[in-house]
N, C-alpha and C positions, 0 to 999 in steps of 0.2 A: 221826184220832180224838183227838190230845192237846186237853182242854179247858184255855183260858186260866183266869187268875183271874178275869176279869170274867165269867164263864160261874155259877160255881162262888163259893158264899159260905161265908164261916168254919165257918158251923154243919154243913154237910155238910161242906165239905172238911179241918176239923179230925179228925172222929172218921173218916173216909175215911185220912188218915196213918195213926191209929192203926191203924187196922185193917192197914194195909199193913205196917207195923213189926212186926204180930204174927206176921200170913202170911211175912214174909222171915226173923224167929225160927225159925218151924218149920221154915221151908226152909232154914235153916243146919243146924241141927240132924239134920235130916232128910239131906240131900247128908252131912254130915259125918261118917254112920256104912257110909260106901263108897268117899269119896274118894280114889281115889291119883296119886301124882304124877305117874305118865303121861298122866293124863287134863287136865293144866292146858295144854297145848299145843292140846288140841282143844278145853278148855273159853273159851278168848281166843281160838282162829281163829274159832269158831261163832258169838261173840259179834257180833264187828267184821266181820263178812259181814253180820249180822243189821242192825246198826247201818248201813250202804252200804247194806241193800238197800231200808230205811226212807227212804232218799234219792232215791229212783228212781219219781217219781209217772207213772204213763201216765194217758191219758187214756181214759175211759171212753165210748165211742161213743155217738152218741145224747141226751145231759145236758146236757154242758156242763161235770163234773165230772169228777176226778181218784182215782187212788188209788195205796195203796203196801203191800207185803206189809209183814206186822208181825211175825212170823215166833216168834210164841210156841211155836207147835202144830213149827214146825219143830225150836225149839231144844230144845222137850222129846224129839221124838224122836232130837236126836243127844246130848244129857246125860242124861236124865232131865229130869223133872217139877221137881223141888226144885231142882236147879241152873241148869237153865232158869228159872223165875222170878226168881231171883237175878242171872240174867243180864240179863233184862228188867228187873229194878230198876236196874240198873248201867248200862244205855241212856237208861230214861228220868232216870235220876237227872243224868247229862251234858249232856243235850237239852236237862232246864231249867234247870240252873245255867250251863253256858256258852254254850247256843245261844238261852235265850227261848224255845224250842219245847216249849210246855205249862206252865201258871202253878206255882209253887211252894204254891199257898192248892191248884191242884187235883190237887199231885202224885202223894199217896195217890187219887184218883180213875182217877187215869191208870195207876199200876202195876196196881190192882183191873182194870181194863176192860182192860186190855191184856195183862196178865201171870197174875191172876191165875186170870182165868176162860178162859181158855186152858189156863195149866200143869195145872192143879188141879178141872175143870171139863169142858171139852170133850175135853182128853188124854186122859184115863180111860175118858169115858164112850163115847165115838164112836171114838178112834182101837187101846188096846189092844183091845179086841174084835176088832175086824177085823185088826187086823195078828196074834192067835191064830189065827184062821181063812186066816192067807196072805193076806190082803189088805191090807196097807201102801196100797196108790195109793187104795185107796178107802177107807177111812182116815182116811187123812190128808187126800185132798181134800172130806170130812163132816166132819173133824174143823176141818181150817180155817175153811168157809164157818158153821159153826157157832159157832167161838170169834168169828169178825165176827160174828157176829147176837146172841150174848149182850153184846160189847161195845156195841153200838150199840142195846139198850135197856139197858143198865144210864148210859149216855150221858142216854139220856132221863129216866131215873129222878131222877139227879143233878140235870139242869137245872131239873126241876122243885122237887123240895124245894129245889134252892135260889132258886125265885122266876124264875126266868130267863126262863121261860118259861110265856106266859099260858095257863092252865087250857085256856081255848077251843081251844088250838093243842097240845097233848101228843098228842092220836093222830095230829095231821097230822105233828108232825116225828116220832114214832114210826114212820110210815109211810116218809117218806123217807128216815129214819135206816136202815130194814130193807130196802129198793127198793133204794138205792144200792150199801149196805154189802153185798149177796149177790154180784153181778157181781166186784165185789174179791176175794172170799174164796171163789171160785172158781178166778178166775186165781190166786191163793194157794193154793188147796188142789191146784191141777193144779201149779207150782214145787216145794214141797214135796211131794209126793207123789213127783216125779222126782227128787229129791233123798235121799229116804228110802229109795228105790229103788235107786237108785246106790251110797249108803252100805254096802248090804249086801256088794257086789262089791269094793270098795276098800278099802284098807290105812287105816287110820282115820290113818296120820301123815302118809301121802302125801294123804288126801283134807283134811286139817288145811291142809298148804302149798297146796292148790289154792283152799281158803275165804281164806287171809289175802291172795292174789295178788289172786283176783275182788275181794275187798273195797276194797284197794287201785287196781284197776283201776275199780270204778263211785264212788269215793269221788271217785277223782283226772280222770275223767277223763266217764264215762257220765254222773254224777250233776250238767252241765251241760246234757244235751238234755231232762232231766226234765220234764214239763206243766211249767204255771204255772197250769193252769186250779185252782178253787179242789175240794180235799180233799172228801170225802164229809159230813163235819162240816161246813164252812163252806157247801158247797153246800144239805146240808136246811138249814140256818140262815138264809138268802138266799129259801126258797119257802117257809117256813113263814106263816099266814096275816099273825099277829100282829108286833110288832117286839120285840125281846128288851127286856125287860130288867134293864141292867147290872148288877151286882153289884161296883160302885166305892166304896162307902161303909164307913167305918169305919176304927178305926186298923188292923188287922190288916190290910186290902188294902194301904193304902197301905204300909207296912212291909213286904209279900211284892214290893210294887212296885220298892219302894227300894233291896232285898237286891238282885234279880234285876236289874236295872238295873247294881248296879255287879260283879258276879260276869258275867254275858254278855258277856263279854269279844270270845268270836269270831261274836257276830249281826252285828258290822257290818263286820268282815272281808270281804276278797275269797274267793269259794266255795272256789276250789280248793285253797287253802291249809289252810285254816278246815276241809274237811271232812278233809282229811289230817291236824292237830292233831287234829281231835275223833277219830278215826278211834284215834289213839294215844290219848288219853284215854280211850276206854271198855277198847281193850284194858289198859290201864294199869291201869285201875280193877279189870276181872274180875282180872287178874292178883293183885292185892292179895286179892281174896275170896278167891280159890283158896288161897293161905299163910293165910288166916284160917281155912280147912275142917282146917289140918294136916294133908296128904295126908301118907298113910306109902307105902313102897315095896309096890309090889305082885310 
């Protein structure tokens, strides 16, 4: 679901950042008035599990197409909501300055559709209800196939104010966009639901080393049998009626082109490597958030 630049034009995808700087404000702010220092071990293994598991496309039966959990709805229920997002900022913020994976013109786009309306959105409204009434699995697997279905129209909303896509063709890739994207955020919402579940039984330091090991093990090792088939996004893009188009013009694209160009340092790397740097780079990165929350002792 990360949109490139050429998707996404200045005009939406500018005020799309701001918006995203606001949402990640309140969610400092917000995490900051409970943070403590025992929680930064499980707040960087959750992350960089999350980040691996984003690497691991199966193929969807049937399409033609691929997917991959996004693991918003999961990160909230092992941090919270505020810190989870900020965790998702910190994922995709890596993806597109070192990997090319989602344009920097759409990156405010991308923490919105991915992070926001997840943490902040479907968390709340689908999944703490149910898990008050004892229901975690079911939950979380509403709350998942839900935060897919709000990203992938707020997706469409996007492409269209930014021109991308022709009037005529907005309900056909809205259609696709919601077809594809449920099947994914199912098998999403059945992982994390098991995951939510297990968390209640386990030692949250021992279930901490078990996220940073899996992470390490699908980063280094799983996340080369991954599809190749193309993504939910690129597949309704490919049967939509009309042909996109681009959003390449102007100084501002080419300038997000230019940055991201000489910062993607590991897109043309060999994978296994590349994803064990980035693997370290995002925990790196939450690491840093977490000393910016000033966790005090609990």
């Amino acid at each position: 679901m990360h949109l490139g630049n050429g998707i996404i034009c200045p005009v939406t995808g500018i005020p799309m950042l701001a918006a995203a700087g606001i949402a990640a404000y309140y969610a400092y702010k917000k995490a900051k008035t409970d943070f403590t220092k025992n929680k930064i071990f499980t707040t960087v293994a959750a992350t960089t599990l999350v980040f691996a598991l984003q690497m691991i496309n199966f193929a969807i039966p049937q399409t033609g197409s691929s997917g991959h959990i996004v693991g918003g709805i999961l990160l909230a229920i092992l941090l919270g909501p505020a810190a989870a997002f900020l965790a998702m900022c910190a994922i995709l913020l890596v993806q597109a300055v070192f990997f090319a994976d989602g344009g920097l013109l759409a990156l405010g786009c991308n923490i919105f559709n991915m992070g926001a309306l997840a943490c902040f959105a479907a968390y709340p409204l689908l999944y703490k209800p149910l898990a008050k009434i004892n229901r975690p699995f079911l939950g979380a697997l509403l709350a998942s196939a839900a935060a897919l279905q709000f990203g992938s129209i707020a997706v469409v909303l996007e492409s269209a104010l930014s021109g991308t896509i022709a009037p005529a063709s907005i309900l056909n890739f809205a259609g696709l966009m919601q077809a594809i994207h449920l099947p994914i955020g199912i098998i999403e919402g059945v992982v994390t639901g098991l995951i939510a579940v297990s968390a209640k039984f386990i030692d949250m330091k021992k279930l901490s080393i078990v996220f940073s090991s899996v992470a390490v093990i699908l980063a280094g090792i799983i996340s080369q049998y991954a599809s190749q088939k193309p993504d939910g996004l690129e597949w309704s893009l490919l049967n939509i009626h009309s042909p996109l188009i681009a959003q390449t013009q102007g100084h501002l694209f080419a300038l997000s082109e230019t940055i991201q160009a000489k910062t993607a340092v590991l897109a043309a790397m060999p994978s296994t490597p590349t994803n064990i740097i980035g693997l370290a780079a995002v925990g790196i990165t939450m690491y840093f958030v977490c000393i910016m929350l000033k966790p005090v002792k609990e």
